[in-house]
VOZA-754744 format. One record per residue (C-alpha): residue in one letter; chain; x, y, z. Coordinates in steps of 0.2 Angstrom, whole numbers, plus 5000, padded with zeros to 4 digits. Each point is the difference from the previous one (the first is absolute). Example, Ala and Ser with C-alpha at 12.3 -4.5 7.8 and 13.67 -1.06 7.14 Angstrom:
BEGIN
A, A, 5062, 4978, 5039 $
S, A, 5006, 5017, 4997 $
//
This chain:
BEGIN
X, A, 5211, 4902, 4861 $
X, A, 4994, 4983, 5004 $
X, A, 4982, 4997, 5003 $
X, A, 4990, 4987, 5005 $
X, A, 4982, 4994, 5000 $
X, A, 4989, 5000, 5015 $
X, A, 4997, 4982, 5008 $
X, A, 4984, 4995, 4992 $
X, A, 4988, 5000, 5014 $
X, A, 5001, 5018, 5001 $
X, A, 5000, 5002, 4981 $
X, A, 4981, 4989, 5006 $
X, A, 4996, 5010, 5013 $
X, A, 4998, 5016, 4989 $
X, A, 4990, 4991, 4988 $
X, A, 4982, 5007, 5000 $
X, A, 4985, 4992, 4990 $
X, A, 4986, 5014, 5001 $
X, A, 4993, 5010, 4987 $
X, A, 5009, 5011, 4989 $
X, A, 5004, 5021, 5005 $
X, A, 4992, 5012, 4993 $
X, A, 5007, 5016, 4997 $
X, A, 4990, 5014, 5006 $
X, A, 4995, 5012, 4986 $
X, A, 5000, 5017, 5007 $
X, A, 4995, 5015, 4994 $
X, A, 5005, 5012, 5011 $
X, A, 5015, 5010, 4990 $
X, A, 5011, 4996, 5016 $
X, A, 5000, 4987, 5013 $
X, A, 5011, 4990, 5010 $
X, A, 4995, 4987, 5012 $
X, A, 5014, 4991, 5012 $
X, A, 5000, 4989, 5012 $
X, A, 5006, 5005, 5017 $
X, A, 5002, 4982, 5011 $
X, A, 5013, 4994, 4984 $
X, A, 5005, 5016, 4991 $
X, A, 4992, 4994, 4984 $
X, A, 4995, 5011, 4987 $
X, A, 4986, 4994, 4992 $
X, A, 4994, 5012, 4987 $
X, A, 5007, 5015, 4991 $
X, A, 4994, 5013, 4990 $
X, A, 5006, 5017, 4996 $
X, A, 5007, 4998, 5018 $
X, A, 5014, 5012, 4999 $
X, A, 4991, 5013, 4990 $
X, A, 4997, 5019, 5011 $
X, A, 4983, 5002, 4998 $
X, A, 4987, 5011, 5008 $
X, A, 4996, 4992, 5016 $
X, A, 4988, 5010, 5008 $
X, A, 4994, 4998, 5018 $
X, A, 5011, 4984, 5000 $
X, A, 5015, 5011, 5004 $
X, A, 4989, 5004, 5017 $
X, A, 5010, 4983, 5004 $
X, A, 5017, 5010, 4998 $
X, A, 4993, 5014, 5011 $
X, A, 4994, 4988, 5011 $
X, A, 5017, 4990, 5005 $
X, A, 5006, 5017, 5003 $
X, A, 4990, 5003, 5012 $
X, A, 5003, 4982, 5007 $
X, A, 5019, 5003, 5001 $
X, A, 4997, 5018, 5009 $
X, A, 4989, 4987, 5014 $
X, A, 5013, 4984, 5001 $
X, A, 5016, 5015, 5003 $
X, A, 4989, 5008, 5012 $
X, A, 4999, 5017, 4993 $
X, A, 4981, 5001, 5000 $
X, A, 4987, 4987, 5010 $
X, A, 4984, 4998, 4997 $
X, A, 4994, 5011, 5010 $
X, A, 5008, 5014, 4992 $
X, A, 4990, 5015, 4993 $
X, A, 5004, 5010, 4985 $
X, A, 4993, 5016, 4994 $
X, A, 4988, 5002, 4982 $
X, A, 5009, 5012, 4988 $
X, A, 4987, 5010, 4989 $
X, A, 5008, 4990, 4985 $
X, A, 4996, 4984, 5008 $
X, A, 4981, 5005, 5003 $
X, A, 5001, 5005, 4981 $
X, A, 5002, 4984, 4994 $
X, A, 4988, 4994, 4989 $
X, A, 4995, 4980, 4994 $
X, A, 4997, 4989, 5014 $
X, A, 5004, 5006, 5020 $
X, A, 4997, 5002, 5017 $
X, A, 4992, 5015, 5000 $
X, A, 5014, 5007, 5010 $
X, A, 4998, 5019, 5003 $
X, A, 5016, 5013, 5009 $
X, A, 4990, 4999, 5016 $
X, A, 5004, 4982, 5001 $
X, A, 5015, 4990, 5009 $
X, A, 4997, 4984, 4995 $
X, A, 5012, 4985, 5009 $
X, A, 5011, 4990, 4990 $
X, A, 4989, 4983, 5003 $
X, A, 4985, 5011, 4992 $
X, A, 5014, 5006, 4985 $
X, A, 5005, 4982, 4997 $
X, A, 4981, 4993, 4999 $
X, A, 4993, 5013, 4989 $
X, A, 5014, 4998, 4988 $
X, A, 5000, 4982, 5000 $
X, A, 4982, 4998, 5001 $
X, A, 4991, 5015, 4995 $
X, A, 5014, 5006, 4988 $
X, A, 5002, 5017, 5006 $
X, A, 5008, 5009, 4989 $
X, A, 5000, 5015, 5013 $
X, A, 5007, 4989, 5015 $
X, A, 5015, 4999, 4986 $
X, A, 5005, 5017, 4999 $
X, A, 4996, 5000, 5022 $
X, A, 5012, 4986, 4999 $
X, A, 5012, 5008, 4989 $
X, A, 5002, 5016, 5008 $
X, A, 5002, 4992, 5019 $
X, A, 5013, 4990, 4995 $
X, A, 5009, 5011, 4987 $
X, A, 4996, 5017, 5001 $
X, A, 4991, 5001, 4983 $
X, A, 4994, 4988, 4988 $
X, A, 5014, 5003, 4986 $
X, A, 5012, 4996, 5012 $
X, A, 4989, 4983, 5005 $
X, A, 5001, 4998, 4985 $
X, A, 5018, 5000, 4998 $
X, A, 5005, 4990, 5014 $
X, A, 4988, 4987, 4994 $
X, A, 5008, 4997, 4980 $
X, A, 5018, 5000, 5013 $
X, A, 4993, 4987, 5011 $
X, A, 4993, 4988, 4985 $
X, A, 5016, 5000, 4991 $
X, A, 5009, 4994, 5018 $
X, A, 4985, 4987, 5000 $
X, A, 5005, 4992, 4982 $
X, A, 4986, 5010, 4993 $
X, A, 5007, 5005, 4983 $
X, A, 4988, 5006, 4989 $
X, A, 4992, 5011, 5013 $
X, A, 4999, 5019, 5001 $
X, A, 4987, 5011, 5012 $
X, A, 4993, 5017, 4997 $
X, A, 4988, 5001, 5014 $
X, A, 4994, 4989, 5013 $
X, A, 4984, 4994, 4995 $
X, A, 5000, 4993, 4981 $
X, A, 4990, 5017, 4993 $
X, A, 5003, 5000, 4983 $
X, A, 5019, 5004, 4996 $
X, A, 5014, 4999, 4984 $
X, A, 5011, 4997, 5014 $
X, A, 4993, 4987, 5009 $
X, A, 5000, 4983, 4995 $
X, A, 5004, 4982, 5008 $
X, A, 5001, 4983, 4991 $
X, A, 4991, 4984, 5005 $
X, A, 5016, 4994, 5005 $
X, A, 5003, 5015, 5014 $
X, A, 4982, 4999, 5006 $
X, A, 5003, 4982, 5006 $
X, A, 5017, 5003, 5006 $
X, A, 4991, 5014, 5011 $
X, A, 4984, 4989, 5004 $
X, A, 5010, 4986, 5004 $
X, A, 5011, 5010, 5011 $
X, A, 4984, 5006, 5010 $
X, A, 4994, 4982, 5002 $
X, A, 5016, 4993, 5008 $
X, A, 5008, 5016, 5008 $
X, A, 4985, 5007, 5009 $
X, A, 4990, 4985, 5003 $
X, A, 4994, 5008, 5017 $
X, A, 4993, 5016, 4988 $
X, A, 4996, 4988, 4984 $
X, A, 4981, 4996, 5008 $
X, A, 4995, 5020, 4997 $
X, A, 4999, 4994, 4982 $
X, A, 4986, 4987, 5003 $
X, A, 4987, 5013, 5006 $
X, A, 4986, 4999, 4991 $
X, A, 4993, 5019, 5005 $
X, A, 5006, 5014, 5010 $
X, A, 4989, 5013, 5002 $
X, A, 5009, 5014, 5007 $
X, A, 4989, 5011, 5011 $
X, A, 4986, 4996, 4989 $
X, A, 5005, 5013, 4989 $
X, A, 5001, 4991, 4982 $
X, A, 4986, 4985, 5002 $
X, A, 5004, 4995, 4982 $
X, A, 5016, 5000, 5003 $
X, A, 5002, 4987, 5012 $
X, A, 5002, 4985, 4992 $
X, A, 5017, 4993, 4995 $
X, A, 5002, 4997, 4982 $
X, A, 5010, 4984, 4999 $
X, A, 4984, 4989, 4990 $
X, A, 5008, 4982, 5006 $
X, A, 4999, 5005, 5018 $
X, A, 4982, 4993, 5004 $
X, A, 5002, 4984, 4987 $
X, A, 5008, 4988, 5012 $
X, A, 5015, 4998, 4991 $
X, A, 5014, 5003, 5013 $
X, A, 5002, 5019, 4994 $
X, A, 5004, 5011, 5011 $
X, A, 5009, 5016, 4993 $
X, A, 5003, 5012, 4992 $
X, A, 4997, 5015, 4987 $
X, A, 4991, 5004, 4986 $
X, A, 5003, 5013, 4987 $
X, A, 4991, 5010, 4987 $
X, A, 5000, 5014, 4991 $
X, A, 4995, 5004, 4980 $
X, A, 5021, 4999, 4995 $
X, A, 5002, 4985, 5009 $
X, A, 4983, 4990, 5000 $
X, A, 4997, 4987, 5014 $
X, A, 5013, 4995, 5009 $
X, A, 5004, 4989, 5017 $
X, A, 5013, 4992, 5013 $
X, A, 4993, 4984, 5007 $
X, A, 5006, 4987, 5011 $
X, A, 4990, 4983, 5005 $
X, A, 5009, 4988, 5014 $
X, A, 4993, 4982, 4997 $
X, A, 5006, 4987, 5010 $
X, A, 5021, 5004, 5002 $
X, A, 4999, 5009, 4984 $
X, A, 4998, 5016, 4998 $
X, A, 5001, 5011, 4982 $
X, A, 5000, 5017, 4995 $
X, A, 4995, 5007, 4983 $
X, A, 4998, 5019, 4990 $
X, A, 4990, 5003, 4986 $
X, A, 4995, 5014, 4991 $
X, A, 4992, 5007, 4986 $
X, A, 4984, 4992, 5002 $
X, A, 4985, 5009, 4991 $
X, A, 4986, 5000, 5017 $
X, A, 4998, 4994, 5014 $
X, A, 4991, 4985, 4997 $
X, A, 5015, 4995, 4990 $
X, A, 5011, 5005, 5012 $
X, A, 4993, 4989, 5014 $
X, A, 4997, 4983, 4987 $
X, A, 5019, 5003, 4996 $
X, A, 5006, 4998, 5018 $
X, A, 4988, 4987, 5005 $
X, A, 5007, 4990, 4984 $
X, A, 5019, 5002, 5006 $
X, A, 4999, 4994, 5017 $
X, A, 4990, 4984, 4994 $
X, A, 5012, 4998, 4988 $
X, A, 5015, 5002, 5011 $
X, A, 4993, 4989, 5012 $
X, A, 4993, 4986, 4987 $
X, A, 5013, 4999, 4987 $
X, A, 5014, 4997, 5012 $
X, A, 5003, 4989, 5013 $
X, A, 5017, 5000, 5013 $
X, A, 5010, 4985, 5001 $
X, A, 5013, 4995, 5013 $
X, A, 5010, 4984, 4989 $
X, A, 5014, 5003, 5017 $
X, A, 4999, 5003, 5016 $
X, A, 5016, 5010, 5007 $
X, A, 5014, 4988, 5001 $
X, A, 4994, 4985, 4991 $
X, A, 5010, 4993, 4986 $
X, A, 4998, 5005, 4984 $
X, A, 5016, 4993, 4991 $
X, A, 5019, 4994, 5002 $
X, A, 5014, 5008, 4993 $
X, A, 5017, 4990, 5000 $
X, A, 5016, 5007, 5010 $
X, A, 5018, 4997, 4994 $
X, A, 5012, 4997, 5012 $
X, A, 4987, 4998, 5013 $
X, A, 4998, 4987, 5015 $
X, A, 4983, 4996, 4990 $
X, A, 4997, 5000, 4983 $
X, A, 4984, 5011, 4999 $
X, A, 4991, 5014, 5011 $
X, A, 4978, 5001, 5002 $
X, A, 4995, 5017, 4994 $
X, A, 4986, 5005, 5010 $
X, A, 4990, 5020, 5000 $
X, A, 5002, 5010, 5014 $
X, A, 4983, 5003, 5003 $
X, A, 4983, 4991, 4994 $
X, A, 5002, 5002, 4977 $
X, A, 4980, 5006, 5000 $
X, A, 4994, 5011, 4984 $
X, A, 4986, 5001, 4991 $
X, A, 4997, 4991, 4981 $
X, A, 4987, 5003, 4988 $
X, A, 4986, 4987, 5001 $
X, A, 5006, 4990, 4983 $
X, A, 4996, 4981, 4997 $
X, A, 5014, 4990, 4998 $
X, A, 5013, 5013, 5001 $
X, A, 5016, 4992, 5009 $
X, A, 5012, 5015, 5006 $
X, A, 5018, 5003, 4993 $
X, A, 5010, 5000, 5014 $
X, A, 5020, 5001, 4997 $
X, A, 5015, 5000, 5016 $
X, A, 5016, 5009, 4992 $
X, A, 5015, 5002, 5009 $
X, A, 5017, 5004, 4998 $
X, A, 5011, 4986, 4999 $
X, A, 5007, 4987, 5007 $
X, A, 4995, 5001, 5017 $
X, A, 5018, 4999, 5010 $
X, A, 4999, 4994, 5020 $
X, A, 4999, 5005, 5012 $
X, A, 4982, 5006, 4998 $
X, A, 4990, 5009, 5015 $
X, A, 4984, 4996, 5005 $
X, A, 4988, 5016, 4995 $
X, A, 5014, 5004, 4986 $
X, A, 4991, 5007, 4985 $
X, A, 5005, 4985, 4987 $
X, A, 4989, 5003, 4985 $
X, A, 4984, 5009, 4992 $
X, A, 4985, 4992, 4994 $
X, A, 4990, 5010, 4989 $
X, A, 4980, 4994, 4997 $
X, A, 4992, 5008, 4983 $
X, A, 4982, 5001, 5002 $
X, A, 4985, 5002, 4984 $
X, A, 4998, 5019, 4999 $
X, A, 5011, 5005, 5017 $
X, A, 5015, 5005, 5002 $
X, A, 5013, 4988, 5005 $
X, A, 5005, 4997, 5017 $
X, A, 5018, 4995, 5007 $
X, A, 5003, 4995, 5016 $
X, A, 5016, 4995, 5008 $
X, A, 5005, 4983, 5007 $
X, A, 5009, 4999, 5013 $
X, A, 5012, 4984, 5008 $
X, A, 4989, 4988, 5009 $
X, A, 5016, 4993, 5012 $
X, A, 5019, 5006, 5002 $
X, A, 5012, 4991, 4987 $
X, A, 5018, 4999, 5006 $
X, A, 5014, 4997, 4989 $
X, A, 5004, 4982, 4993 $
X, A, 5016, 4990, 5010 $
X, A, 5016, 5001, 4993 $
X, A, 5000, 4983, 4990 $
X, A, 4983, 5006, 4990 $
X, A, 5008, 5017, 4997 $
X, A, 5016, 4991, 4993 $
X, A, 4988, 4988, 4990 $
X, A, 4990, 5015, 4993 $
X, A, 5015, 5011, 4996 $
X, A, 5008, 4985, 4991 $
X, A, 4984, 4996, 4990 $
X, A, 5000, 5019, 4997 $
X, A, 5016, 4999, 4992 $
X, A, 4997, 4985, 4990 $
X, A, 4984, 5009, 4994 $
X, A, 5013, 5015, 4996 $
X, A, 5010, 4991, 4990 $
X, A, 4988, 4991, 4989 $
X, A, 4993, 5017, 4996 $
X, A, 5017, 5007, 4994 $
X, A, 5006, 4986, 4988 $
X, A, 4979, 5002, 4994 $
X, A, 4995, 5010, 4984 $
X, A, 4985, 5004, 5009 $
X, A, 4997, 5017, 5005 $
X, A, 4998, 5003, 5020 $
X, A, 4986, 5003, 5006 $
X, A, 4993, 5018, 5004 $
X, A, 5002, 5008, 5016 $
X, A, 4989, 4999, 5012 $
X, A, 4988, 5016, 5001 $
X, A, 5000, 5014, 5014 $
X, A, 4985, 4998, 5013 $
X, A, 4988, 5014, 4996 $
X, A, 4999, 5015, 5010 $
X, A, 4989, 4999, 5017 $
X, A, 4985, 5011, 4994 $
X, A, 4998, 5018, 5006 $
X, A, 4987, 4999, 5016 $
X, A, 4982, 5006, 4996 $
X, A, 4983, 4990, 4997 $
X, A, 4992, 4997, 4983 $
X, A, 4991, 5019, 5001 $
X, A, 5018, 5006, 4997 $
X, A, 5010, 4991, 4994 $
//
């Protein structure tokens, strides 16, 4: 496959002189942070472990109840009964008792903010029938979501074998929530609820970067003694926005100085850069048989991505195609991939489209080409040189998804 370089003043406009990265050193046992504006993963750890998630999973029970609003089978409005098993549930609730009927906007806020594990199980029986069944639908509904290492056995993250979710999944599911429901997502920025008065220590959301300034604004933490200290966050700074799980922090404290850390890391080691704008010229690739010798390659849409903040770190960008080129050539006709490698990211490849339509050469330069072809032929076949290899296949358009999953 031939391949070319870049033109040089791309290859300058990636060039970054700032200081070097610096790897965050987590210690949560798992955590995953990506960034949502330019599908960038930026940190892995333990990401695809199932590990105990605690009230995190809320954010499973949540989109449930989400989808049951956006399809129109519940509104907010809508009032459900209190089981004596929901009433019954211990660790942190509403205070929920059978005599109650509690509206889905009350449901949604006292498990997002106050973490009711009770307004789970009310949840769960209203749109289920029971909570095992909740349950079921739920581990159905992740694996149709790309959530592969997730599995439920009730609705509210109490202490299970049988229920686990990865760092991976919970941002699958957080970001989900972010993009899919952004006219629900502002519930998660609450910063108390306190539902008929009923639990006055209750009332303040857990989430410790809400009141720091920080562009946090979501979502869920998580603890119990199995799984430690645990939380989904998101922070929306500028056009960026990222999202990030940890877990397995040993207290609070921790917990909070952890997340804190990752967004000012996210936001401070990297730094987006646009090196094209859609349709600008990048390179020229030469046509045979064509009424001009060579074709601009130009993106599609504006190349933008981020980079880690490295001094004097020029990007390795490649443009492969399959060749030669033949005419005619259409404008907008995917002619070639250029794929950038980038310090401690994965690499991203892009296609490169025709800048302009290329019609077939006149007859006389066809007859000249074809007769240097020949010549060209000839001289190879009276040569003890080998030929030369074939040309390889174009690889395979990747499988859709983002870099959550795939």
């Amino acid at each position: 496959m031939p391949r070319c370089r870049v033109f040089a003043a791309l290859i300058a406009a990636l060039l970054l002189a700032a200081l070097p990265v610096r790897a965050f050193e987590t210690s949560a046992t798992g955590a995953i942070v990506y960034d949502v504006s330019t599908d960038t993963i930026l940190l892995e750890k333990n990401s695809d472990a199932p590990l105990p998630p605690a009230s995190m999973s809320k954010l499973m029970t949540v989109n449930m109840l989400f989808e049951a609003l956006r399809d129109g089978r519940v509104t907010m409005d809508t009032r459900f009964g209190v089981s004596q098993r929901a009433q019954d549930m211990g660790g942190s609730t509403m205070f929920l008792n059978t005599t109650d009927r509690p509206t889905v906007e009350e449901l949604l806020k006292g498990i997002i903010v106050n973490s009711g594990n009770d307004a789970c199980v009310v949840v769960a029986e209203g749109l289920a029938g029971s909570e095992e069944a909740f349950a079921t639908m739920m581990t159905e509904r992740a694996r149709a979501l790309g959530m592969e290492n997730s599995t439920f056995a009730n609705s509210s993250g109490w202490p299970d074998p049988r229920h686990r979710m990865s760092m991976r999944d919970l941002a699958i599911i957080a970001n989900r929530l972010i993009t899919e429901f952004p006219e629900y997502y502002p519930i998660f920025a609450m910063a108390e609820y306190p539902f008929d008065g009923r639990a006055p220590d209750n009332r303040f959301n857990r989430n410790p970067l809400l009141k720091l300034g920080i562009g946090a604004d979501g979502l869920k933490t998580g603890h119990t003694s199995e799984a430690g200290y645990g939380l989904v966050g998101s922070a929306l700074q500028g056009q960026r926005r990222i999202v990030f799980a940890i877990t397995g922090l040993d207290s609070e404290r921790a917990r909070a100085s952890e997340a804190e850390g990752i967004v000012n890391w996210a936001f401070r080691q990297f730094a987006m850069r646009t090196p094209a704008k859609a349709g600008q010229r990048v390179a020229d690739l030469p046509v045979f048989l064509g009424a001009a010798p060579s074709v601009g390659l130009v993106p599609t849409a504006d190349l933008a991505f981020l980079m880690p903040v490295t001094a004097n770190n020029a990007i390795d960008a490649e443009i492969n195609w399959t060749g030669p080129l033949q005419a005619p050539v259409a404008k907008g006709q995917i002619v070639a991939r250029m794929t950038i490698d980038r310090p401690g990211l994965a690499p991203i490849e892009v296609p490169l489209v025709a800048e302009t339509s290329v019609a077939k050469a006149g007859f006389l330069p066809r007859v000249s080409a074809a007769a240097g072809k020949a010549l060209t032929i000839a001289r190879e076949m009276t040569s003890s040189a080998p030929p030369p290899p074939a040309a390889a296949p174009d690889p395979a358009t990747p499988p859709p998804g983002n870099a959550l999953t795939n």
